[in-house]
DRENKE-613068 format. One record per residue: residue number from 1; residue in three letters; x negated, y negated, z negated of N, C-alpha, C, O in turn. Coordinates in Angstrom, 3 decimals, decimal comma. Each point is the difference from the previous one (the first is absolute). Layout:
<pakol nr="NUM" rest="ala" n_u="X" n_v="Y" n_w="Z" ca_u="X" ca_v="Y" ca_w="Z" c_u="X" c_v="Y" c_w="Z" o_u="X" o_v="Y" o_w="Z"/>
...
//
This chain:
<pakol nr="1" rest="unk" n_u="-0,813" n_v="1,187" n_w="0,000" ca_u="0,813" ca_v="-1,187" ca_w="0,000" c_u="-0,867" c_v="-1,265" c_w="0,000" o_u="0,478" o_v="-1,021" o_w="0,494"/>
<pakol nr="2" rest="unk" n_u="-1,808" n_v="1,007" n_w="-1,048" ca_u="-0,550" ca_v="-1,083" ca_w="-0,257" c_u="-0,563" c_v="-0,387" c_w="1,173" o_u="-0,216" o_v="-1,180" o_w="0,275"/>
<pakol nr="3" rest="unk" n_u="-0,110" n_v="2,374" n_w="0,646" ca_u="-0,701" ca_v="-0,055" ca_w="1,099" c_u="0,995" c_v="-1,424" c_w="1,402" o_u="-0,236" o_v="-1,066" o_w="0,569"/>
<pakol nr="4" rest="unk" n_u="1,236" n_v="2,013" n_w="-0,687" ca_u="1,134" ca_v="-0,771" ca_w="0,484" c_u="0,337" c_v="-0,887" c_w="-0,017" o_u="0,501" o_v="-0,465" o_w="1,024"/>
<pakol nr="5" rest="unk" n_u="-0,593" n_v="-0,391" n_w="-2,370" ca_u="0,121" ca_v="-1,629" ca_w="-0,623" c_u="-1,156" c_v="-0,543" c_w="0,555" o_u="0,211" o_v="-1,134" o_w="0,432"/>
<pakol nr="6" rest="unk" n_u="-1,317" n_v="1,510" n_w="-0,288" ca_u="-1,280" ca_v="-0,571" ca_w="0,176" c_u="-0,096" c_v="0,031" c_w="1,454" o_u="-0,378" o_v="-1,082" o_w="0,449"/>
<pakol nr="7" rest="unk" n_u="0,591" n_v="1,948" n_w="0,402" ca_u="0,291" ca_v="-0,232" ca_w="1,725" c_u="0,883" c_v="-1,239" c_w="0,157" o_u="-0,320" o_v="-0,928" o_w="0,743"/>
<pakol nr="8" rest="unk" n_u="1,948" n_v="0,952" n_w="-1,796" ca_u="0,512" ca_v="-1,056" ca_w="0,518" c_u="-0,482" c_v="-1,477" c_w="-0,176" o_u="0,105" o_v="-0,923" o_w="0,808"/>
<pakol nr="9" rest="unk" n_u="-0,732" n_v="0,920" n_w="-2,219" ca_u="-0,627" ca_v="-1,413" ca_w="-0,517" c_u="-1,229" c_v="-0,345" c_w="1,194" o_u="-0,307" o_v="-1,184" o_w="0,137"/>
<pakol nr="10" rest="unk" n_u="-0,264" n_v="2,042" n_w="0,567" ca_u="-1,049" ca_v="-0,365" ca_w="0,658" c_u="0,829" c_v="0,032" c_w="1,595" o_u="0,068" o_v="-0,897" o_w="0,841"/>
<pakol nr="11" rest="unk" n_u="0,318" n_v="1,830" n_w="-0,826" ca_u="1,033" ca_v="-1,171" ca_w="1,851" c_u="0,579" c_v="-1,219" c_w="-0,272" o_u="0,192" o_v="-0,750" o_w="0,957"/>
<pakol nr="12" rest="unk" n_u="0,147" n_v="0,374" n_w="-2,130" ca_u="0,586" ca_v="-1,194" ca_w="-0,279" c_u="-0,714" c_v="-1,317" c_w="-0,621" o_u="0,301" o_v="-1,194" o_w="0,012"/>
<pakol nr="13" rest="unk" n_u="-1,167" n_v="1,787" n_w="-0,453" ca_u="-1,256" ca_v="-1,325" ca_w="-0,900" c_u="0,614" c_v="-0,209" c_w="-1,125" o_u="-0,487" o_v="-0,919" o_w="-0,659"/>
<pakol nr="14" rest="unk" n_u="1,692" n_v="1,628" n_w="0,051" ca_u="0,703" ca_v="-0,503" ca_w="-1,004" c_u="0,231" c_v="0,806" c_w="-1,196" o_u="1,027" o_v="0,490" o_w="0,469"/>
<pakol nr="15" rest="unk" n_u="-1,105" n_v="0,014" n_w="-1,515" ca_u="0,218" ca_v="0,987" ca_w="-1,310" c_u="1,090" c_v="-1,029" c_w="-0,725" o_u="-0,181" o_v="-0,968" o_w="-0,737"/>
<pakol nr="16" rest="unk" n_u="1,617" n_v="1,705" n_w="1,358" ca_u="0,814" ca_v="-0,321" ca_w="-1,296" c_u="0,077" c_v="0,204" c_w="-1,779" o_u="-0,779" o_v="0,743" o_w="-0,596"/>
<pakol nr="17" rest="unk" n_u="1,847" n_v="-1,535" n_w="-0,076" ca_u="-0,045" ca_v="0,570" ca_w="-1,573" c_u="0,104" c_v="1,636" c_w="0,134" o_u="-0,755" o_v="0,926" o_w="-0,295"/>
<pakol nr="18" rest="unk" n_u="2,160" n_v="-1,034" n_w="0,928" ca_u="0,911" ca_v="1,387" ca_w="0,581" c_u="-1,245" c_v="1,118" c_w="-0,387" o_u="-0,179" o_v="0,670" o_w="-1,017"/>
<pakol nr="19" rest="unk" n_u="-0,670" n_v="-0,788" n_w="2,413" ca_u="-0,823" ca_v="1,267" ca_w="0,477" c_u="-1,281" c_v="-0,352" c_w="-1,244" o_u="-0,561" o_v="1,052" o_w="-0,309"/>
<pakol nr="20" rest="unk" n_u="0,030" n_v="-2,208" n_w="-0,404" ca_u="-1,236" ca_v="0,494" ca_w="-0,747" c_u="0,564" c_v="0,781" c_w="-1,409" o_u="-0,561" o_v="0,935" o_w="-0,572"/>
<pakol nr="21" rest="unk" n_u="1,599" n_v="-1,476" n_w="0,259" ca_u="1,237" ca_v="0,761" ca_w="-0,911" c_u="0,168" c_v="1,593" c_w="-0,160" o_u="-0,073" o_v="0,812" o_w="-0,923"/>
<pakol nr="22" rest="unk" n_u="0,351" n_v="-0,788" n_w="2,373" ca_u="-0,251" ca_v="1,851" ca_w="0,397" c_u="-1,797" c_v="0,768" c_w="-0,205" o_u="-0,379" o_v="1,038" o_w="-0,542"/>
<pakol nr="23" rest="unk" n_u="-0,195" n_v="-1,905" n_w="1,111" ca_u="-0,937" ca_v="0,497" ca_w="-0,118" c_u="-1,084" c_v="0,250" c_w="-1,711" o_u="-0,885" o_v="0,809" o_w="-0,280"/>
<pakol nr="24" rest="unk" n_u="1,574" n_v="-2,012" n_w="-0,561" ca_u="-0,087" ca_v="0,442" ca_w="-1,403" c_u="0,858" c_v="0,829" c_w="-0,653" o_u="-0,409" o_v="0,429" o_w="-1,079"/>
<pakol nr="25" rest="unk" n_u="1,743" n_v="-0,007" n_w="1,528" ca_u="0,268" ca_v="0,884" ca_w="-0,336" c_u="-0,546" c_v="1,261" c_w="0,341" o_u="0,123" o_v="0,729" o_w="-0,984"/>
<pakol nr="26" rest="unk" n_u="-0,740" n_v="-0,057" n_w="2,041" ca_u="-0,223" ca_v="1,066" ca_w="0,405" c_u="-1,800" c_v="0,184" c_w="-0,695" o_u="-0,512" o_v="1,023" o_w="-0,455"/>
<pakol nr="27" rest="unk" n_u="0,068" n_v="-2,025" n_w="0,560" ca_u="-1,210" ca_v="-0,501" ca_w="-0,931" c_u="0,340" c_v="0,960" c_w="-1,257" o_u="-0,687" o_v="0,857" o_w="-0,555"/>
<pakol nr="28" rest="unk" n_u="1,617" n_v="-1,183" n_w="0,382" ca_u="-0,041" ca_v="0,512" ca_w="-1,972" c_u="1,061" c_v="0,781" c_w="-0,495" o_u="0,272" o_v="0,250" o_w="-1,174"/>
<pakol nr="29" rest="unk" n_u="0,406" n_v="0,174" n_w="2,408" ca_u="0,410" ca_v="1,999" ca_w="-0,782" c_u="-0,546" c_v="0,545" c_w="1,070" o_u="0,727" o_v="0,744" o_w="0,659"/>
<pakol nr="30" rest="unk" n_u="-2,544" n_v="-1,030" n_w="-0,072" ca_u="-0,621" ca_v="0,552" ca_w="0,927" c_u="0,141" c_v="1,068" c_w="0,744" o_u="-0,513" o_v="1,119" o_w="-0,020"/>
<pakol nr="31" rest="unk" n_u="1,632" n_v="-1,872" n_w="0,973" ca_u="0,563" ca_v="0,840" ca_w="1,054" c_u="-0,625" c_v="-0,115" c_w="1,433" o_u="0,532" o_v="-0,010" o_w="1,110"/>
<pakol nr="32" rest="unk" n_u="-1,735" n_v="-0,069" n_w="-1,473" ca_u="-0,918" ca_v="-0,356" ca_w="1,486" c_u="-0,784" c_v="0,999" c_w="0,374" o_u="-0,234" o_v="1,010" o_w="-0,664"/>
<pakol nr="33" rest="unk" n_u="-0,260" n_v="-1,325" n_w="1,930" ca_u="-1,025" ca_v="1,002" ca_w="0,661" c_u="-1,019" c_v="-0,973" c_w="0,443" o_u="0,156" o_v="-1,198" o_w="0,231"/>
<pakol nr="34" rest="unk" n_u="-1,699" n_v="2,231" n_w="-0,117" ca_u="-0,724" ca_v="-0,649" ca_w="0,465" c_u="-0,390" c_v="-0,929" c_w="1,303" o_u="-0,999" o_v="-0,710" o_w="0,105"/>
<pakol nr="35" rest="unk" n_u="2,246" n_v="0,938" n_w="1,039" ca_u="-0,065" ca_v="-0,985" ca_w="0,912" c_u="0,545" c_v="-1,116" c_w="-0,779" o_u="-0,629" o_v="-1,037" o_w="0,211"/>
<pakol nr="36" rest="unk" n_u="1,584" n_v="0,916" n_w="-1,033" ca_u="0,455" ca_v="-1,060" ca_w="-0,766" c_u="-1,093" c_v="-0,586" c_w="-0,395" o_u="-0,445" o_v="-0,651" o_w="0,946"/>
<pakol nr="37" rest="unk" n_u="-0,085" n_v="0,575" n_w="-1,697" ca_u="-1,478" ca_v="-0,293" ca_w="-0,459" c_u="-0,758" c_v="-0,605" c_w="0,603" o_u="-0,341" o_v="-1,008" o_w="-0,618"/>
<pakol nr="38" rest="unk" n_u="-0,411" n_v="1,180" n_w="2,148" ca_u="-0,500" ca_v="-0,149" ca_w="0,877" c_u="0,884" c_v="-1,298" c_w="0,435" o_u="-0,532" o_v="-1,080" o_w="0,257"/>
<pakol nr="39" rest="unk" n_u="2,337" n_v="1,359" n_w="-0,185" ca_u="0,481" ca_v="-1,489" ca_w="0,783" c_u="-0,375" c_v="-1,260" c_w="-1,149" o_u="-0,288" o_v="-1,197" o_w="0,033"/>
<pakol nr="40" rest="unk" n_u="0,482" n_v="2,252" n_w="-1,029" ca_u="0,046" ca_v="-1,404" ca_w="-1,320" c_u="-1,375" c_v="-1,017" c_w="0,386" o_u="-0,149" o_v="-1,193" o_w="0,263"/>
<pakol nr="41" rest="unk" n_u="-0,809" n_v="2,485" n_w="-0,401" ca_u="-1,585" ca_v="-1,273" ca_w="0,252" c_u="0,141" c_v="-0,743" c_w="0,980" o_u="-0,457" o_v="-1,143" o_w="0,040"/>
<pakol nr="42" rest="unk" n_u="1,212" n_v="1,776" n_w="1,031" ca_u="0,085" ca_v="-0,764" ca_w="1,185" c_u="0,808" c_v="-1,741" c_w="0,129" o_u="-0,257" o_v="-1,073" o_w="0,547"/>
<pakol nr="43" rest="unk" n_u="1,096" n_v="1,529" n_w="-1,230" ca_u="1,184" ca_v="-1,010" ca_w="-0,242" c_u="-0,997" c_v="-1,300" c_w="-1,326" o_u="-0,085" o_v="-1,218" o_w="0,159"/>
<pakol nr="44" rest="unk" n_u="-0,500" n_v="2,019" n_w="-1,319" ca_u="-0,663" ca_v="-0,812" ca_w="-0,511" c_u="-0,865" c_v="-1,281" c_w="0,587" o_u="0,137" o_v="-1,191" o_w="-0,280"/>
<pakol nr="45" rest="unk" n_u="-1,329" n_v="1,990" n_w="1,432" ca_u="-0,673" ca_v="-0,649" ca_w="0,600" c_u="0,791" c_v="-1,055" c_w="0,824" o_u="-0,175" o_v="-1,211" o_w="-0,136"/>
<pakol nr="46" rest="unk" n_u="0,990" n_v="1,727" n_w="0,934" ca_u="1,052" ca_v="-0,960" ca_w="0,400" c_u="0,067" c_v="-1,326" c_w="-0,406" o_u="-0,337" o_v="-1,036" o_w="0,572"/>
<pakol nr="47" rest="unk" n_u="0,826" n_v="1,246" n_w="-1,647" ca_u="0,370" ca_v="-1,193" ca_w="-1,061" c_u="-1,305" c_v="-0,733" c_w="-0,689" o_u="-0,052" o_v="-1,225" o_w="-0,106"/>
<pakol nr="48" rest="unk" n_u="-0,661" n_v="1,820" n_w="-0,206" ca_u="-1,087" ca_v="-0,705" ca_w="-0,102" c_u="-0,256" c_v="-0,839" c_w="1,249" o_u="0,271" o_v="-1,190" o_w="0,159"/>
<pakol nr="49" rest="unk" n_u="-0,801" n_v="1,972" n_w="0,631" ca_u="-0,188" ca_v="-0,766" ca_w="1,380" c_u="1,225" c_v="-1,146" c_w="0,654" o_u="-0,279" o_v="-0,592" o_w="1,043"/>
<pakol nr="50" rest="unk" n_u="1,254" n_v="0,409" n_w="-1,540" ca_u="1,118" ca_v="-0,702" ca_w="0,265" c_u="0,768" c_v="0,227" c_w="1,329" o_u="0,894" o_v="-0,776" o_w="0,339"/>
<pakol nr="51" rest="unk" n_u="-1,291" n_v="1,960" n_w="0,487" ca_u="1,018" ca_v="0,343" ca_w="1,172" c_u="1,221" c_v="0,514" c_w="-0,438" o_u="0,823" o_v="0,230" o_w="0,887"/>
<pakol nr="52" rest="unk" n_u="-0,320" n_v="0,143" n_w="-2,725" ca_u="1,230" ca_v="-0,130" ca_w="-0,602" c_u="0,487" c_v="-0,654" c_w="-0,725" o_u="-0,477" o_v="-0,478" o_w="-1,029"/>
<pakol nr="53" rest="unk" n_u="1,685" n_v="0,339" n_w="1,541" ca_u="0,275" ca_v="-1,443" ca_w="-1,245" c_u="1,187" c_v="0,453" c_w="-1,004" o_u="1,064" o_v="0,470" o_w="0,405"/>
<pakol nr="54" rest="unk" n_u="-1,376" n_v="-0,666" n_w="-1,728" ca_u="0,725" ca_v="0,415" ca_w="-0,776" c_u="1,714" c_v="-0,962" c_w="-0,449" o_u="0,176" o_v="-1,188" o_w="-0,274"/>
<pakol nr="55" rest="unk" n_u="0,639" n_v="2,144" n_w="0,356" ca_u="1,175" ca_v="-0,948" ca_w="-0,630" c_u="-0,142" c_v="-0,847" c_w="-1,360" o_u="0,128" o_v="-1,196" o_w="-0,259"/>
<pakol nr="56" rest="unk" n_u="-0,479" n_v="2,447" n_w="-0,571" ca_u="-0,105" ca_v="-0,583" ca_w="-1,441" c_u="-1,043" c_v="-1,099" c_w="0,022" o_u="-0,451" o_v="-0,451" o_w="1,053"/>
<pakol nr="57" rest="unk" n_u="0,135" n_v="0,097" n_w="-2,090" ca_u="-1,043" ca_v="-1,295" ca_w="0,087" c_u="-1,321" c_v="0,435" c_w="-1,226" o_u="-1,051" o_v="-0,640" o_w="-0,046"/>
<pakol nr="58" rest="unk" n_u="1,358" n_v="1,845" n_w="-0,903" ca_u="-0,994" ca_v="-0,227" ca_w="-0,902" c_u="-1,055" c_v="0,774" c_w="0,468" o_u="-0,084" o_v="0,447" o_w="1,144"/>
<pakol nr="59" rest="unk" n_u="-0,924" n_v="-0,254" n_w="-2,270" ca_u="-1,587" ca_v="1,049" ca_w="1,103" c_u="0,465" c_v="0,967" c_w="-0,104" o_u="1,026" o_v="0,363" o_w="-0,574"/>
<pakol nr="60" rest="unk" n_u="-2,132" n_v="0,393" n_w="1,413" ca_u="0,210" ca_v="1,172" ca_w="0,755" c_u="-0,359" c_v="0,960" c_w="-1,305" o_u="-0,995" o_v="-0,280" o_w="-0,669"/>
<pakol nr="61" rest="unk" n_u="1,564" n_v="1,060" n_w="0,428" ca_u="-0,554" ca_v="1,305" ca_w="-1,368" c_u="0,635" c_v="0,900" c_w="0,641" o_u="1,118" o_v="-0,015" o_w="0,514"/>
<pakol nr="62" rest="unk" n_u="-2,733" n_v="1,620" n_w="-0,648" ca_u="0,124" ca_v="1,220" ca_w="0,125" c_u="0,185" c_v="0,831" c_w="-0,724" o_u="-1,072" o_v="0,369" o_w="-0,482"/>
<pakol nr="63" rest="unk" n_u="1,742" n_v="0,066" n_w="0,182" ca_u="0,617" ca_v="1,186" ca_w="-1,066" c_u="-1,208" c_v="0,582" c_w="-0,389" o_u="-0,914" o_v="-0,116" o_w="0,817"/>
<pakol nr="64" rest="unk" n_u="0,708" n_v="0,629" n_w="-1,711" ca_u="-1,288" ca_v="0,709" ca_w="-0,525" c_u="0,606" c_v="1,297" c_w="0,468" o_u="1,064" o_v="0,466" o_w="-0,407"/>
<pakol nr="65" rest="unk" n_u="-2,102" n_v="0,221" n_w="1,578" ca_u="0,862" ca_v="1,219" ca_w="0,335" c_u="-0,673" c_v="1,447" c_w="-0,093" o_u="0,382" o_v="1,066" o_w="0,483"/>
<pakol nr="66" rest="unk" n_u="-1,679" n_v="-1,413" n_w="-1,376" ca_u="-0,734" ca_v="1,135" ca_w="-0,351" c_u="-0,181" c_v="1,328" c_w="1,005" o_u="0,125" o_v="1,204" o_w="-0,223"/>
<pakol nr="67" rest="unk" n_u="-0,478" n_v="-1,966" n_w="1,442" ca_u="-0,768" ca_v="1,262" ca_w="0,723" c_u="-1,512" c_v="-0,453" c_w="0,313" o_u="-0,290" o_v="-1,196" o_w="-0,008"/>
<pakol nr="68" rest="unk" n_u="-0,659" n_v="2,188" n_w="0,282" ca_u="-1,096" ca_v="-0,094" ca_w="0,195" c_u="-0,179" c_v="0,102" c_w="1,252" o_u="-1,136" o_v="-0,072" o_w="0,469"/>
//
């Protein structure tokens, strides 16, 4: 699912509340897979780099997601 949010935020340049919402939920009754993972960094860098633009307005925080 996360993978999915992160294709759409990046055809669009845009990460809604909606979809970063979903994606902390699935974050934390860790219902993800490792392509999930992979979009997340992807989507991170993104945003760092500013080719996404976030709805919400406060900083960016990564779930502490304890993989190595």
């Amino acid at each position: 699912m996360i993978r999915t949010l992160v294709q759409s935020a990046l055809q669009t340049g845009y990460l809604s509340v909606e979809s970063e919402g979903l994606i902390r939920q699935v974050l934390t009754i860790r219902g993800y897979k490792s392509t999930d993972m992979e979009a997340l960094q992807q989507l991170y860098e993104a945003l760092k780099a500013g080719t996404i633009r976030r709805e919400a307005q406060n900083r960016i925080q990564m779930p502490p997601l304890g993989i190595t």
